[in-house]
N, C-alpha and C positions, 0 to 999 in steps of 0.2 A: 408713572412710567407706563406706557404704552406697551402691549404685548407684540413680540417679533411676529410678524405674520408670515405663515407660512414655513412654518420649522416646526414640525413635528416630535414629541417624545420630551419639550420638556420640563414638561409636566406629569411626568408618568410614571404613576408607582416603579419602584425595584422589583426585580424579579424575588423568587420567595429564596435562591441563592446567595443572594448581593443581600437580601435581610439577613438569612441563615449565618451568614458568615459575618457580617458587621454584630448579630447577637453573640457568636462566638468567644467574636474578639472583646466585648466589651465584659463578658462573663468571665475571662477567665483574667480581665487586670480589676474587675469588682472584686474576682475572689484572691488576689493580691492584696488588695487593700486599698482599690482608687477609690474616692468616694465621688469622684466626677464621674468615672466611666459607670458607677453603679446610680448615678441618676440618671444618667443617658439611658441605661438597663431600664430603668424605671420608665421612663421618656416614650421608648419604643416600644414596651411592654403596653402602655394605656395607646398610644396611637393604633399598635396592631388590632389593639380589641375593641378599638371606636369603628376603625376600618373594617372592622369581622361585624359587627352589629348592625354597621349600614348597609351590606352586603344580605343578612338578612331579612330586612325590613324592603331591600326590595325585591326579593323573592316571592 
């Protein structure tokens, strides 16, 4: 599939809000008892810290 050319954003991280809040929501139906949302927990948990460590490396 060929990329849209010319359309901007989307491919662009969330803001650290749009995270903040999708971590929220998926926190408090983990701490419910979903075992989906607590892998999604888990999911965004390792993506954030792949994304924090390559942020590093190129500093």
């Amino acid at each position: 599939m060929n990329r849209a050319k010319g359309k901007r954003g989307l491919n662009r991280r969330p803001g650290k809000g749009a995270i903040d809040q999708c971590w929220l929501t998926l926190r408090k139906a983990a701490d419910s008892g979903d075992v989906i949302a607590a892998a999604k927990l888990i999911e965004l948990d390792y993506m954030l810290s792949v994304s924090h460590e390559r942020q590093e490396v190129r500093a």
